[in-house]
N, C-alpha and C positions, 0 to 999 in steps of 0.2 A: 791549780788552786791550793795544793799542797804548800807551797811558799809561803803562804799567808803569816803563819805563825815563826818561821826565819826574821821577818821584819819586824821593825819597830812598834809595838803596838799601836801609838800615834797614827801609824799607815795601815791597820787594817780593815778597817772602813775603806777610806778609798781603794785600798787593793781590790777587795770585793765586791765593791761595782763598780769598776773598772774593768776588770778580769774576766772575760768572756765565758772560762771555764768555769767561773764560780756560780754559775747562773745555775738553777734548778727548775725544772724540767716539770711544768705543773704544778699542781699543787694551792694549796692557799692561802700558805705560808710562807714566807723566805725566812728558813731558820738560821741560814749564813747568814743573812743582814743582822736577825737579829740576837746571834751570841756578837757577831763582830762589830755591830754601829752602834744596838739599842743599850746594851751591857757595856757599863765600862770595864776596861782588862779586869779590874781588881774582882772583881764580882763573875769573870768567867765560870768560878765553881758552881756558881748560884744559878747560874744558865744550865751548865751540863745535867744538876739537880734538876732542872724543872726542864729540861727535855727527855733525861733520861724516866722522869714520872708519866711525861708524856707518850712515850712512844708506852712503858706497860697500859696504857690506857687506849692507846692506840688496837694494843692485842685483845685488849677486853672486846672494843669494838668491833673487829672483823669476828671474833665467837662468838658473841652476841647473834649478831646480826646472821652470820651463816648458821649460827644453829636451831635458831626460835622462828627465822622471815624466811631465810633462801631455802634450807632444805625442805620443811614443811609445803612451801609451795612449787617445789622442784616436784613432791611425792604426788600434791594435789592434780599437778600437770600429766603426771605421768599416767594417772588411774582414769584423768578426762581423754586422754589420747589411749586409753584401751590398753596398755603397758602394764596393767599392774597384773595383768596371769601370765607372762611371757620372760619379755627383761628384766623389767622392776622387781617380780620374786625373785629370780635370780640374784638381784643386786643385794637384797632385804634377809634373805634369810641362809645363815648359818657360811660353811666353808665361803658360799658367793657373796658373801656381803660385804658392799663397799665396791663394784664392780661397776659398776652404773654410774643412775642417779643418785647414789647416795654415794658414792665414792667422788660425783660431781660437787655435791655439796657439802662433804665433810673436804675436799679438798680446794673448795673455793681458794680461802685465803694465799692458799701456798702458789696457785694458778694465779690469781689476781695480781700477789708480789710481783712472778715471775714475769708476768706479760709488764707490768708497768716497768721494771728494773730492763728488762730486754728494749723497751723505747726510746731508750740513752746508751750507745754506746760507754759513755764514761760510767755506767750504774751495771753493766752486766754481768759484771764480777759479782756483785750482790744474788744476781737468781741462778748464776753455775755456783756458788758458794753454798745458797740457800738447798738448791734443789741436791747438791752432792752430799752437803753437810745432812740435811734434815735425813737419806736414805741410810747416812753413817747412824746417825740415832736412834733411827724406828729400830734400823735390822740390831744394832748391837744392844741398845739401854733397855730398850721398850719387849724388845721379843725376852731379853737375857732377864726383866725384871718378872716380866709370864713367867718364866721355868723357877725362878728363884719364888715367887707368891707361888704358883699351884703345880707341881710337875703333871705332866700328863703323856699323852700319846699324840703325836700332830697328825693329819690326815697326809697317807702319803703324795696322792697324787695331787692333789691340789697343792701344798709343798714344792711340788718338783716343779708344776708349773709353772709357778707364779717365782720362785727364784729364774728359773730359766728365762724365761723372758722377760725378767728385770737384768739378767745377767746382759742377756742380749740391747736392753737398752741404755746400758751404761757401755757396753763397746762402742753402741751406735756415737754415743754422747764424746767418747775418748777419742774415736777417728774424727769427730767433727772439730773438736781445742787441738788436733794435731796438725790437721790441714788448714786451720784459723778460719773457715767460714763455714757456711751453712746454705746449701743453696734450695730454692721452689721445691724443685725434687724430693729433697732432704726432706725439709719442714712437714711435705705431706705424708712422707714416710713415717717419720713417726706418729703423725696421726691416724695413718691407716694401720702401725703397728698395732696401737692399742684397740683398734676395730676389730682387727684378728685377734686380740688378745678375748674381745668380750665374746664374739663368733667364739671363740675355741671352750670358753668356759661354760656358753651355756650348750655348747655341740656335746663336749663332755658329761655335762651333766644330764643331759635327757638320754645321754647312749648310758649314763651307771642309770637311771631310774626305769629303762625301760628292760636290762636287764636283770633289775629285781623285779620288776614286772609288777611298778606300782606309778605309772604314767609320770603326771606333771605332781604329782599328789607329794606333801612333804615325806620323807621318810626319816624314820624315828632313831635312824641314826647318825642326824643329822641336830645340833642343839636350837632353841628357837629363838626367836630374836631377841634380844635386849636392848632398851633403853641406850642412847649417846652419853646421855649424861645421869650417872647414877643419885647424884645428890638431887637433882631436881624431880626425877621419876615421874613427870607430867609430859603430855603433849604437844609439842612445839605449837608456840602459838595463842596457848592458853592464857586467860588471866584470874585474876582473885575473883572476878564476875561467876567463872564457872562454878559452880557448886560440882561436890563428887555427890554420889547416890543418897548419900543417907541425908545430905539433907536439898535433895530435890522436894518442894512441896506435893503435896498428893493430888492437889486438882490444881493447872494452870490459872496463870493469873496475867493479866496485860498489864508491861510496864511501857511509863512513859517513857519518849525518845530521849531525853533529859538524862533519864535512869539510865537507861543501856548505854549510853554516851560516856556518863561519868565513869560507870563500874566497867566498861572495855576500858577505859584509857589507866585501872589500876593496874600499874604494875606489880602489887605487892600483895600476895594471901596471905591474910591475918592470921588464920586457922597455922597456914606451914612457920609463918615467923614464932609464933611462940614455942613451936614443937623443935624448931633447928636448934643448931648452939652455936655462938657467939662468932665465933669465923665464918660461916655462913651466912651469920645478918653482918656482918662487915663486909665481905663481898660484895652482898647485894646490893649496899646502900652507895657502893661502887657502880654497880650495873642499871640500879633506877634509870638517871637521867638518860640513860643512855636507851633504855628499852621504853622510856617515854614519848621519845623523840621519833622512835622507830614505829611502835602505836600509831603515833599520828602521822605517818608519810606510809608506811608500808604496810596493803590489805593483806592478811592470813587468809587462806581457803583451806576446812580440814575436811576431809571425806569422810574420817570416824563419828565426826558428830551429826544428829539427829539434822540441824538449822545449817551445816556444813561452814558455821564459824559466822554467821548471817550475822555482823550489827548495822541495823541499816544508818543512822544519821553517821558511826562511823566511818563505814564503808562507802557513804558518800562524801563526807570530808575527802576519802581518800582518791576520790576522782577528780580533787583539786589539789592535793599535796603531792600526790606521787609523780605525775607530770613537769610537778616543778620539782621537784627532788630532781629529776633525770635532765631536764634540761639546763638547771644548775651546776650541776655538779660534773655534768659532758665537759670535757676539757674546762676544768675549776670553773664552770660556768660563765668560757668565751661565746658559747650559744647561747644562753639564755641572757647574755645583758647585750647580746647583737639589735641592732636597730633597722627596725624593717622600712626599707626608704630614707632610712637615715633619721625616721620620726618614734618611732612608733618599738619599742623592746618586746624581745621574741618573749619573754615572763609575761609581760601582761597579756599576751593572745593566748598564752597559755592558761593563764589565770581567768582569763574572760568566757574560752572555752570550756574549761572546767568549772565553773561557777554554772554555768547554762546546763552542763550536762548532770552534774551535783543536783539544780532543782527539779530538773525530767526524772530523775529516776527515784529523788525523794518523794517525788508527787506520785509516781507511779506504783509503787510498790509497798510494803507492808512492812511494822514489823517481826511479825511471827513467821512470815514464809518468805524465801531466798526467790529471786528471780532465776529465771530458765537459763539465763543469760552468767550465773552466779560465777562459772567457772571463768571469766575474763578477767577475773578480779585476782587469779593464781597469775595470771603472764602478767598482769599490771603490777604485783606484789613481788613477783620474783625477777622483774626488769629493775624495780625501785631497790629490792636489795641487793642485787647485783651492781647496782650505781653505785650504793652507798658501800659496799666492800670495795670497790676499785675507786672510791675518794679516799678512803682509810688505807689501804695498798699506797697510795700515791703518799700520801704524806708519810708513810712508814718508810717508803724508800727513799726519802727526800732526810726526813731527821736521820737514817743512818748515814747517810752519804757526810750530811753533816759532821757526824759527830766521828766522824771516819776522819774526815782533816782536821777537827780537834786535836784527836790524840794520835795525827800519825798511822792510821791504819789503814791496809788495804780493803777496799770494796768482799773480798774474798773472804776474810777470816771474819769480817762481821757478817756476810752471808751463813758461814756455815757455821757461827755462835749463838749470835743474839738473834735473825732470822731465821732461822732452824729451830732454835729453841724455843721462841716464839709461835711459831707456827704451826708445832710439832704438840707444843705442854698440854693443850685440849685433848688429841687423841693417846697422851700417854696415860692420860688420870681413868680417860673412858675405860680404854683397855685392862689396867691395872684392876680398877674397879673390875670389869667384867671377869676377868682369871680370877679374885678372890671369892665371887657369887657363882664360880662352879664352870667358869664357861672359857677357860683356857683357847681350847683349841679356836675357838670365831674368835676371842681376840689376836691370837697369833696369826689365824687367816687377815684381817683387817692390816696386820703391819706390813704383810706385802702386799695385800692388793689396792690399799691405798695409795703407795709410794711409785706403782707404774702409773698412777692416772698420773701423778703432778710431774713425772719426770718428762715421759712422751707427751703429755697435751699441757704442761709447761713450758717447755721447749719448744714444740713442735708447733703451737698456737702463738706463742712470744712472738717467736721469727716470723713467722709467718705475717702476723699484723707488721711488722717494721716493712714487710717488704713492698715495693710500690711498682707502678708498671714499667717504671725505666733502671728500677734495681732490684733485681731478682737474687742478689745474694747478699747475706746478713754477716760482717766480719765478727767472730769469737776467739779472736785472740788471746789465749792463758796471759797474763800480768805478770807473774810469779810462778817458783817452783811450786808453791804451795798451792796452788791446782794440780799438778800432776800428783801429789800428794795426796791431795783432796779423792780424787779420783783412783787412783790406786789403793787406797783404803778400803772403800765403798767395794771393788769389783774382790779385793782380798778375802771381807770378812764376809762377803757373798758367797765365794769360794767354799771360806770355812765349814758354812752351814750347809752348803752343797753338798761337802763329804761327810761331815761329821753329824748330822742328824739322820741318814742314811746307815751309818756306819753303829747306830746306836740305836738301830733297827724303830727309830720315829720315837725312842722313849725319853724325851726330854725333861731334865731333872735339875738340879741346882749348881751342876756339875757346869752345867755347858751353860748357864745362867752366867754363874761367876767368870768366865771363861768372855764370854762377851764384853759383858760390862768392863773387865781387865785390858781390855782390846780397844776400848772407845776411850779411854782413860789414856792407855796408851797415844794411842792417836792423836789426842785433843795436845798431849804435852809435845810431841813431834809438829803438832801444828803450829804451835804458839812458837817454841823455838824457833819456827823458822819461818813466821813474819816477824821475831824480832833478832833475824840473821844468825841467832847464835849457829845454827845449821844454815848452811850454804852452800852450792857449789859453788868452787874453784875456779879461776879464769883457764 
């Protein structure tokens, strides 16, 4: 599909659908058709401009949604299934956090990428890009920006770990592009690595808590959790409805369904909008429509709250949207506009059924008190934003690929640029945040223990889904030098921190801050050269 732009502009249109290759792969969109058929040439800038606005909105999208719908009901799940004294602490607080469930949901987006980009051979260069590039970034920019905001001391042994067996999964990752495929075996390998990875952390951690001889109980040399996102400093899930303490009234009072309806579906606290400043309410007025949308298709369950997030005429809505959200959105929604009999569309029995069961349980239930049953509403919440991240993944990897035969670029360098970067800028701003509010060392833990979940159960999960019962091996063939590259960087500046935070007896300072950052900087310019050949090997 590359050729397109060779031809006559006259011919790009019909080349484009014509061209088998140019076709895209899901999605709701066809962005080829529409820089190439709907735009004429002269106005290409004007496309590029309003897809390149689109895909930043595309990122707002999957944060959004992974971090107010998916994780909050990820946590919900995990405390109804008995998780929250075992795993879930483990994953939640301090050196362990991000190991789990929340390493699941703060790494949604990058997993979501990966698996949809791995479902097209022609787009895999996009999740080995993404997944190599985004571990270049956490480990050099993000850990190197920690040392340079707060120096501190890192924890050793969880350090050595968690390099170790990310070291270990970027070899796994280097022998799989060297042998060009990936076989059943493989795929569960890395998913049973990261299993052994969670087994070894919390085996670790109850043998140091049982040897200070203070059981499962937090110990106080250990920092305590923080907030994902410091700007917001609320609850995932929350709205302007919630009042904080001081202005809870003193004696209850019954509102109508009317009321709780309207004040759940605001997205916006009046009280935080006048107290923010001005970048902040520009953001937001970015994020609205987007967490409006998501209000009305996808339920919250929070365990911290008293009503456990209970709006009933909401929450009944939501047993008629979030069904269709999932059925829609399945394969750009080939299941839901299917015809049962050839009469009858899978939406409307969905919509039929959901309407029926919407009035049973409005009839049934209260507003003041949650049904017994409340917790269904966290898998029904956390299926619909898992949907709606992997329709946002899907179109994200559809306008790159796009905009990748715009201007000539390989699938690779936009992985590990604009999808790394992408993917990555939420956890950079959290962490940054968190090392300047005192808490260096859980952010520095979070940069590695993030980046094994999305390497091993990005990969490991991708392939796996492509694989079918008559092909059990997934080909990943490198494109360019510029994966071995890619990959040789990542295992380098792993290396580095291997010896040299060891060798600096764990006391990380601004020394080795700068040092990183210099190193990614490096890289990035080794990169570019040589997707644009100035560096090549020789015939």
């Amino acid at each position: 599909c590359w050729e397109v732009r060779k031809r006559n502009s006259s011919d790009w249109c019909r080349f484009v659908r014509s061209n088998p290759d140019c076709r895209l792969e899901g999605g709701f969109l066809n962005y080829l058709e529409g820089v190439f058929c709907v735009f004429p040439h002269r106005l290409l800038p004007l496309a590029v401009t309003l897809y390149a606005l689109w895909l930043l909105y595309l990122f707002i999208i999957l944060g959004v949604t992974a971090e107010k719908f998916f994780c909050p009901n990820l946590s919900a799940i995990s405390t109804n299934l008995k998780l929250s004294h075992n795993v879930a602490v483990f994953s939640l607080t301090s050196p362990l956090h991000g190991v789990t469930f929340l390493a699941f949901g703060n790494g949604a987006p990058d997993v979501f990428s990966a698996v949809v980009a791995f479902s097209d051979p022609r787009t895999a260069g996009l999740a080995i890009g993404a997944v190599f590039g985004a571990g270049v970034f956490v480990t050099t920019v993000v850990a190197g920006g920690i040392a340079l905001v707060k120096p501190f001391t890192a924890a050793s042994r969880p350090f050595l770990r968690d390099v170790i067996f990310y070291m270990v999964a970027v070899f796994l990752t280097f022998m799989v592009l060297y042998f060009g495929r990936i076989t059943l075996g493989e795929a569960l390998g890395y998913l049973g690595l990261y299993v052994f990875y969670v087994f070894t952390v919390v085996l670790c951690t109850w043998i140091h808590r049982r040897q200070r001889g203070e059981g499962l109980a937090p110990t106080g040399h250990w920092e305590p959790e923080m907030p994902t996102d410091a700007e917001e400093q609320e609850s995932s899930g929350t709205n302007s409805g919630d009042y904080g303490e001081e202005y809870q009234p003193l004696l209850p009072s019954r509102e109508t369904s009317l009321r709780i309806l309207t004040t759940a579906l605001s997205p916006l606290d009046y009280r935080k909008w006048r107290r923010k400043p001005w970048y902040w309410r520009l953001f937001k007025v970015f994020k609205v429509p987007v967490e409006l949308v998501l209000l009305l298709t996808v339920p919250v369950v929070d365990p911290d709250k008293d009503d456990l997030n209970w709006k009933r005429p909401l929450n009944c809505l939501h047993i008629l949207t979030s069904p269709l959200v999932c059925v829609l959105t399945l394969k750009s929604g080939a299941y839901g506009l299917y015809l049962i009999q050839g009469i009858f569309p899978v939406w409307g029995l969905v919509t039929l059924v959901g309407s029926v069961l919407a009035i049973i349980i409005f009839i049934t239930t209260s507003n003041e008190e949650p049904p017994k049953y409340h917790c269904v509403f966290a898998f029904l919440g956390f299926l619909a934003s898992a949907m709606w991240i992997n329709a946002a993944a899907t179109e994200l990897v559809n306008i790159l690929r796009t905009l990748g035969i715009i201007f000539q670029l390989s699938n690779t360098v936009l992985g590990l640029t604009l999808l790394a970067w992408g993917n990555s800028i939420g956890d950079t701003f959290s962490d940054l945040t968190m090392a300047r509010q005192g808490y260096p060392r859980m952010a520095f833990s979070a940069c590695f223990g993030g980046i094994i979940f999305n390497i091993l159960v990005g990969v490991g999960l991708g392939c796996l889904l492509q694989m079918t019962s008559s092909q059990l091996v997934v080909k990943l063939e490198p494109d360019s030098l510029l994966v071995w590259i890619l990959a040789g960087a990542l295992g380098l500046s792993l290396v580095f921190s291997f010896v040299s935070v060891p060798a600096q007896c764990f006391q990380l300072g601004k020394a080795y801050g700068v040092c990183l950052i210099l190193y990614y900087l490096a890289f990035l310019c080794v990169a570019l050269l040589t997707e644009f050949r100035v560096i090549r090997l020789s015939a």
